[in-house]
C-alpha positions as CSV (number, residue, x, y, z in Angstrom):
1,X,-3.7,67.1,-48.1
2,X,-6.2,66.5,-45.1
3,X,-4.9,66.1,-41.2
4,X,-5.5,62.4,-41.4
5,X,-3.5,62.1,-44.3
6,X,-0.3,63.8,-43.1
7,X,-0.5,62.1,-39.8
8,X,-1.0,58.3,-41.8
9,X,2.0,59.2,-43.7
10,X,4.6,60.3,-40.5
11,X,3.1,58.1,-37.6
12,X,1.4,54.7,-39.5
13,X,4.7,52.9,-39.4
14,X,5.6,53.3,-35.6
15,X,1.9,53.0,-34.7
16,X,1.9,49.8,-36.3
17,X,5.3,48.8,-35.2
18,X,3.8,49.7,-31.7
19,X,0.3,48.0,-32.0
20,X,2.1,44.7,-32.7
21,X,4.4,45.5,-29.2
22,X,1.3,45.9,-27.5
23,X,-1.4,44.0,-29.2
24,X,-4.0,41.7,-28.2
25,X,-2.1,38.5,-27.5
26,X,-4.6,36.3,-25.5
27,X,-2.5,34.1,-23.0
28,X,-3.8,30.6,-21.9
29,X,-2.2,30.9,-18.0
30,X,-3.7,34.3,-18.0
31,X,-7.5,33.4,-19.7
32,X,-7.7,30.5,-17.5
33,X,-6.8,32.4,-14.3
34,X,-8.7,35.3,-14.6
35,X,-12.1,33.2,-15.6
36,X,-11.5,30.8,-12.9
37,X,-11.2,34.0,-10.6
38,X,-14.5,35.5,-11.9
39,X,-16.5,32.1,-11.5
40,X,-15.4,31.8,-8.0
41,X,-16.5,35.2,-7.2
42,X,-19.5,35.6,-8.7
43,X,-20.5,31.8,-6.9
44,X,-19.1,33.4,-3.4
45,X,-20.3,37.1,-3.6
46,X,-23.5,36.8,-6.0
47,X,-24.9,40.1,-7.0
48,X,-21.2,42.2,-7.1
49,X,-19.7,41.0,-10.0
50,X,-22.7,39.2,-11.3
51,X,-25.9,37.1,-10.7
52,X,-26.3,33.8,-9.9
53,X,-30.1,32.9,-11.4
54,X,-32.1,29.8,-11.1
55,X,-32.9,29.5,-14.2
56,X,-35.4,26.5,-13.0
57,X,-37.6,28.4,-10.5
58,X,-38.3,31.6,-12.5
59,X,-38.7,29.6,-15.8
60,X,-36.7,32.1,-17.2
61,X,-36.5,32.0,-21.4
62,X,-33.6,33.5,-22.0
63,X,-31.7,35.2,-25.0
64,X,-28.1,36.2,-25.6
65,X,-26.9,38.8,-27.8
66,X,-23.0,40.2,-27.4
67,X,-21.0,42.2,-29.8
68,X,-23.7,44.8,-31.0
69,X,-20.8,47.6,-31.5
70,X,-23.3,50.4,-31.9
71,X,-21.7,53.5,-33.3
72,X,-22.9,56.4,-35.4
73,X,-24.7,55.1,-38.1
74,X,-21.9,56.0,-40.5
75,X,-19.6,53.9,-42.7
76,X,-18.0,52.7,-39.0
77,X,-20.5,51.6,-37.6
78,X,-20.3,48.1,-37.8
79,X,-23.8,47.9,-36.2
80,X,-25.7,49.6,-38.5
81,X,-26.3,47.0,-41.0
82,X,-28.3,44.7,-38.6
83,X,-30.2,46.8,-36.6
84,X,-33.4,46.1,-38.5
85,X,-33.0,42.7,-37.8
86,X,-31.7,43.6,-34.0
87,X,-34.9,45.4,-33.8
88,X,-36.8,42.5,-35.1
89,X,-35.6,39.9,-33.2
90,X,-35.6,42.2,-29.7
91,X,-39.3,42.4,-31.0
92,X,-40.4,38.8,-31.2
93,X,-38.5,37.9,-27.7
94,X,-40.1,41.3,-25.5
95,X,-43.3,39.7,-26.6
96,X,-42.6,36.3,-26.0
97,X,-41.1,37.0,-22.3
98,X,-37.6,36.4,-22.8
99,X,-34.8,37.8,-20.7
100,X,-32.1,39.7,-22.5
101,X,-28.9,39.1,-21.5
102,X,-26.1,41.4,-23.9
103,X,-22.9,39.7,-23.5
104,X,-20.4,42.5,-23.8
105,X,-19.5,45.3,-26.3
106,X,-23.0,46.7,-27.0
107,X,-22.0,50.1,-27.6
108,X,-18.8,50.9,-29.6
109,X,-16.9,53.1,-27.2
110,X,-13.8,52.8,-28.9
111,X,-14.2,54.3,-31.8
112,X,-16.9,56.5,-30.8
113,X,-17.7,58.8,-27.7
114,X,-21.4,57.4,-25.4
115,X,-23.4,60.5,-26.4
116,X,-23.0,59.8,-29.9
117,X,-23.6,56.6,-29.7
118,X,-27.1,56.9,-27.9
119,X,-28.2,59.7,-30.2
120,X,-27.4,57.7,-33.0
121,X,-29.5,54.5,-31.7
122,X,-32.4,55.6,-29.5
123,X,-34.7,53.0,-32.0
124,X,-32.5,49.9,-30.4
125,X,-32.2,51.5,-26.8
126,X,-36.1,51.9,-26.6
127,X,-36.5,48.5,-27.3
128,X,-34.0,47.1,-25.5
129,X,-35.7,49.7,-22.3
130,X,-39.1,47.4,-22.9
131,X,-37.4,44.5,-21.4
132,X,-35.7,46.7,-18.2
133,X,-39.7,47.5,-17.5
134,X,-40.1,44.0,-17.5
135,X,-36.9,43.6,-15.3
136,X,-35.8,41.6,-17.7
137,X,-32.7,43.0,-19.0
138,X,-29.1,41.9,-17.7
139,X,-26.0,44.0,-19.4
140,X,-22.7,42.9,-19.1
141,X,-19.6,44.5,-20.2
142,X,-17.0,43.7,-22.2
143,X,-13.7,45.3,-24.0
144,X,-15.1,47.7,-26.2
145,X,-17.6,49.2,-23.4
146,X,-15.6,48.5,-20.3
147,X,-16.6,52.8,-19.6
148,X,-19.6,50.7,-17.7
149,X,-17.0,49.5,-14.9
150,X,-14.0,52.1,-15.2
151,X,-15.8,54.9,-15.2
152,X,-17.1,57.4,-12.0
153,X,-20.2,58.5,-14.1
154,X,-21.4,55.1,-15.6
155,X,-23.9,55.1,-13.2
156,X,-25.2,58.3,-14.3
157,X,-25.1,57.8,-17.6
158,X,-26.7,54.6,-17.7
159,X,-29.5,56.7,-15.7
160,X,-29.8,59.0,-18.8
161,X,-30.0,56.1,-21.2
162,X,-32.6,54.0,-20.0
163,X,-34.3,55.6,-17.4
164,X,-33.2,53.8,-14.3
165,X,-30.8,52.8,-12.7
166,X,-28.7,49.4,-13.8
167,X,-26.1,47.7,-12.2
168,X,-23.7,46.6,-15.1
169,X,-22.1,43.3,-14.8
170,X,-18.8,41.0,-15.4
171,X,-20.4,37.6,-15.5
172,X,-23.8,36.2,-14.8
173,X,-24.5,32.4,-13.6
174,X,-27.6,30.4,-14.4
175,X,-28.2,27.4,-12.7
176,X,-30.0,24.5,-13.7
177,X,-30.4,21.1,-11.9
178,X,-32.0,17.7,-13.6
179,X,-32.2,14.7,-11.3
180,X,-30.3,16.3,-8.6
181,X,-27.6,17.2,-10.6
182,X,-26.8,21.0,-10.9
183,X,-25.4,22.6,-14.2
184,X,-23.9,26.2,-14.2
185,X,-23.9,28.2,-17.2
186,X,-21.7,30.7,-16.8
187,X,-21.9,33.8,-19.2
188,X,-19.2,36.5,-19.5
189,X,-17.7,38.7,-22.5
190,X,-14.8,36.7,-23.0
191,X,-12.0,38.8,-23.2
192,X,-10.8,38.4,-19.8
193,X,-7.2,37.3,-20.0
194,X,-6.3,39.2,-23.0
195,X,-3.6,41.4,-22.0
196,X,-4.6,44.5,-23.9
197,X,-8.8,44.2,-23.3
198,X,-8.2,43.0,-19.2
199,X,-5.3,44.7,-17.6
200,X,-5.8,47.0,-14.7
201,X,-8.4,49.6,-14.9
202,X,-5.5,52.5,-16.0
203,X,-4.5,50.5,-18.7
204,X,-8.1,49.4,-19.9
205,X,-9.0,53.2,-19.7
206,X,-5.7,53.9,-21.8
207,X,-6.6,51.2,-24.2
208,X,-10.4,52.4,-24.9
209,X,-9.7,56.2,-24.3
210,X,-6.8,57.1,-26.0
211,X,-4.5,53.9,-28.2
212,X,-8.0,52.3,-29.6
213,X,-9.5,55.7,-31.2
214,X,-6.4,56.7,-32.2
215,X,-5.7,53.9,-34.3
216,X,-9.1,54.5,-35.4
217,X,-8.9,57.8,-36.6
218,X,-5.7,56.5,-38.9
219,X,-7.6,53.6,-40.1
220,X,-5.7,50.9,-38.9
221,X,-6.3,47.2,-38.3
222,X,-7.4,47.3,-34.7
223,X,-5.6,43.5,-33.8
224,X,-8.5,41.8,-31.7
225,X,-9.7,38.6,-32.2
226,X,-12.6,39.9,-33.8
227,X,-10.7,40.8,-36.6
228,X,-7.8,38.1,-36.9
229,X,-8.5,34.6,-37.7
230,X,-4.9,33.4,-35.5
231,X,-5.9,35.9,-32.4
232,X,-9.5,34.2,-32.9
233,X,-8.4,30.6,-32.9
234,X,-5.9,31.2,-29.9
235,X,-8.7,32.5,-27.7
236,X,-11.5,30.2,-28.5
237,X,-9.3,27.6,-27.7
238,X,-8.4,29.3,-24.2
239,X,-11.8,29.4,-23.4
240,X,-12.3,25.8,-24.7
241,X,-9.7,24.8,-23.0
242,X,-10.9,25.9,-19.6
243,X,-14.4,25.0,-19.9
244,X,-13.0,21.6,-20.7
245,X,-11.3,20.9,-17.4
246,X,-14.6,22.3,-15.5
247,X,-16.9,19.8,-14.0
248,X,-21.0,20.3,-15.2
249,X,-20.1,23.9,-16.2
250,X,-21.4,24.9,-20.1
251,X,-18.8,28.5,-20.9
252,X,-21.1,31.0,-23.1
253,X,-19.2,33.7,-24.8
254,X,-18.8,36.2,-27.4
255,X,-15.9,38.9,-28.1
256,X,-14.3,36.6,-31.6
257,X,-17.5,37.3,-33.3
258,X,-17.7,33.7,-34.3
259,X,-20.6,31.7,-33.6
260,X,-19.4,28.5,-31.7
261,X,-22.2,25.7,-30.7
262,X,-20.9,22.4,-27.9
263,X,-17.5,23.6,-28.8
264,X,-17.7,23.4,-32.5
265,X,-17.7,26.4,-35.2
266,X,-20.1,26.0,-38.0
267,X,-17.2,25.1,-40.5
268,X,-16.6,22.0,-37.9
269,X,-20.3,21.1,-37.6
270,X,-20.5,21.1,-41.6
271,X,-17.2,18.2,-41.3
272,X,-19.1,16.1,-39.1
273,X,-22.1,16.2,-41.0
274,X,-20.0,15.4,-44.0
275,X,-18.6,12.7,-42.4
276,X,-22.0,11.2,-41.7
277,X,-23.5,11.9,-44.6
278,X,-20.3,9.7,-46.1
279,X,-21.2,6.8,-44.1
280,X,-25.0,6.9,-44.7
281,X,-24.0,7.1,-48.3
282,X,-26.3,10.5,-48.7
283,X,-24.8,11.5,-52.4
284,X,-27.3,14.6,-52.2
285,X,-26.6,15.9,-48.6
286,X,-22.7,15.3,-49.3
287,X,-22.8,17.6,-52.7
288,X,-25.3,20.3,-50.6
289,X,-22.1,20.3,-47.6
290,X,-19.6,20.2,-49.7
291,X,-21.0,23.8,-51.4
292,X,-21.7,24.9,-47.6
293,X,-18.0,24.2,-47.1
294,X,-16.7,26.2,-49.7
295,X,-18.5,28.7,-49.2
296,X,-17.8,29.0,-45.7
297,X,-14.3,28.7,-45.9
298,X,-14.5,31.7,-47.5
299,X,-15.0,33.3,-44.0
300,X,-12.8,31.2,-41.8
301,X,-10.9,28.1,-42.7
302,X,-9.3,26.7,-39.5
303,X,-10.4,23.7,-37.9
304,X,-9.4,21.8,-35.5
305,X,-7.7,18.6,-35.3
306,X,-9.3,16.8,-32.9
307,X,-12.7,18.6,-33.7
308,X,-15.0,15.5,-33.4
309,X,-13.9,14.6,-29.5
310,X,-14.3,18.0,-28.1
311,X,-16.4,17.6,-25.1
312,X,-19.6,20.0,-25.8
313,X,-19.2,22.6,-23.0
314,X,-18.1,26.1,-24.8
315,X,-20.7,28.1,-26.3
316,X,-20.0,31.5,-28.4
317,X,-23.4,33.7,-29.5
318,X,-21.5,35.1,-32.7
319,X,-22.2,39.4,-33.2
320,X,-24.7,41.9,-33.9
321,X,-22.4,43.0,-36.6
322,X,-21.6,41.0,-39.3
323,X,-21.2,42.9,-43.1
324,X,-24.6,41.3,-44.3
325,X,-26.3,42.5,-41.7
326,X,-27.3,39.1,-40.0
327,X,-27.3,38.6,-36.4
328,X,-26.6,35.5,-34.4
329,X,-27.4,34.7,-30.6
330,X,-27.8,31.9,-27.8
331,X,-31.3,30.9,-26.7
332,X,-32.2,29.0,-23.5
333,X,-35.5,27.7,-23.3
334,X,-36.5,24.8,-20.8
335,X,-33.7,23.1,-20.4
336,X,-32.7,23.8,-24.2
337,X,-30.1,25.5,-25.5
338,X,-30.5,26.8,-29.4
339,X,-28.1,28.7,-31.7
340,X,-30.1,31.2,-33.9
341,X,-29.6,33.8,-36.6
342,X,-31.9,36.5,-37.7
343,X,-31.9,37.6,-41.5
344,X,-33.7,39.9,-43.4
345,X,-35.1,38.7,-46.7
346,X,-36.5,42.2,-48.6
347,X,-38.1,43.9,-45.6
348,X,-38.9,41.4,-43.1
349,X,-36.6,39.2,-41.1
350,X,-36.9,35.8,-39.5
351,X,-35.5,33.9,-37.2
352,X,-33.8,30.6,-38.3
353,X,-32.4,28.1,-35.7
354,X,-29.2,27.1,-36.6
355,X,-28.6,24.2,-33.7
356,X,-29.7,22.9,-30.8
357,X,-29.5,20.7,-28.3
358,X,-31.1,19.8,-24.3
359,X,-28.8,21.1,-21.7
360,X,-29.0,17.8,-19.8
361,X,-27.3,15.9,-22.4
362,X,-24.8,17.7,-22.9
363,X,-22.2,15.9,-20.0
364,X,-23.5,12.3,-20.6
365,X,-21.3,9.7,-21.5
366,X,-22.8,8.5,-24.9
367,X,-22.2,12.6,-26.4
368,X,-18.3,12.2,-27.4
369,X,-18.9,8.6,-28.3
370,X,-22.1,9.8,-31.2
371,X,-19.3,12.1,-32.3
372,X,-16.6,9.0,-32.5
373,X,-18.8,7.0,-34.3
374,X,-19.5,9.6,-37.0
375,X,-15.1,8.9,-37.9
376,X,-16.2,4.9,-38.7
């Protein structure tokens, strides 16, 4: 009988009983709080916490990725899978002069220590280091990598991994103003709030250093919203939730792994198309949805009940990480925001876009009525 063995058999039960103590239980009081505290800060003391851009001066294209999860190339790795398509798609935008912005939890650091994660993925950090040389490369941390803000040698060791030197952020701001009105879109990980990924910076060092690996090592469920559809639903909702009660603010996340586009999933989106394609009589389109559905609710099934008069504010890129090996992320592109997903057919992959939608619609009046009318 191997180590890991014995040790599943004496300590699975009281790890378990003890994960589900001290798991991730995202809190609305606390989500709401602690974003509303990073916001402020990053608007009053730019550049410490995170950047306030103007996204309309520079002309900045832009493209989010969060939740790469690189790891060791092994059955763990989650990342593994899509990094042809990573690599593809980090491709396409270095040449057309985007900015990449990763959202949080590019490296796996739970499961896996920082040197074996950068031996094990110098093809993605090279290309990710041709956007730096272009200074066009923001990294933000998240749960899964919070070594970049709790740690004495991040700065060191972000040094040895691209080359230079990189402040690593909480939250970035872009700022964007049509008709003298002025929209932030503010961009963070997303797990802020959650009491096991955003305590202090002991318990986040406990949590990532020794409790998280350790329920690694004896293969259990690590209880994140990233892997449990309740925990998922709870905390997209937070963040809806707050984003909601903000005035000309769009909310851009990542950390549930689940793609989410003017505060719908895709599973919602397919509902509201159903519903239209209902009232236009569309017998083709309905029987092409309904399949979609199915299908989809394969993956996740929830959805919620007031799903067609959610104002259109929270946005959630999705992962580097999914099984099949498809990627999803956020692009902003003059004043338009679009929801894309690279795939790899055989050897080559392509870009699809998924949704979109102009950034200055988004808060007008007529944008929850469209959705009303779709219920007639």
């Amino acid at each position: 009988m191997s180590i890991r063995k014995f040790l599943q058999g004496i300590l699975s039960e009281p790890v378990r009983n003890m994960a589900n103590r001290f798991s991730s239980k995202p809190d609305k009081i606390r989500v709401h709080k602690a974003l509303s505290k990073l916001y402020q800060h990053i608007l009053s003391n730019p550049g410490k916490k995170g950047p306030v851009i103007n996204i309309d001066k520079t002309h900045r294209k832009i493209i989010i990725f969060s939740d790469l999860h690189k790891g060791n190339k092994k059955r763990a790795d989650d990342f593994a899978p899509a990094e042809p398509n990573y690599l593809a798609a980090l491709d396409y935008y270095n040449r057309e002069g985007y900015t990449l912005i990763l959202l949080g939890d590019s490296e796996e650091l739970w499961k896996f220590n920082l040197f074996t994660v950068q031996n094990h993925n110098q093809l993605s950090i090279e290309a990710e280091k041709k956007f730096l040389k272009r200074k066009a490369l923001i990294k933000v941390f998240g749960n899964h990598d919070v070594f970049w803000n709790n740690d004495p040698f991040a700065a060191l060791q972000i040094l040895n991994l691209y080359g230079k030197k990189m402040k690593i952020f909480e939250g970035v701001i872009l700022q964007h103003t049509h008709d003298g009105q002025t929209t932030h879109i503010f961009l963070t990980h997303g797990h802020q709030g959650d009491a096991q990924s955003d305590g202090n910076k002991l318990s986040a060092w406990f949590v990532a250093k020794i409790w998280s690996p350790f329920q690694s090592y004896l293969e259990l469920n690590l209880n994140t919203p990233a892997f449990n559809d309740i925990l998922k639903t709870e905390h997209n909702q937070f963040m809806y939730e707050w984003s909601s009660q903000q005035e000309n603010l769009i909310l851009v996340t990542g950390h549930t792994h689940q793609p989410i586009f003017e505060s719908l999933t895709h599973l919602e989106r397919l509902y509201k198309q159903l519903l239209i394609a209902h009232r236009e009589h569309q017998e083709e389109e309905i029987k092409r949805i309904e399949k979609e559905i199915a299908f989809r609710k394969q993956e996740y099934s929830h959805v919620s009940e007031d799903y067609l008069h959610l104002k259109p504010g929270y946005f959630n890129s999705g992962c580097c990480c999914f099984n099949d090996g498809d990627i999803t992320g956020i692009e902003i592109d003059h004043g338009e925001m679009r929801l894309i997903k690279w795939k790899q057919e055989g050897t080559v992959s392509s870009r699809t876009i998924l949704e979109k939608c102009a950034i200055d619609n988004l808060f007008q009046d007529n944008t929850v009525a469209t959705r009303e009318e779709a219920t007639e």
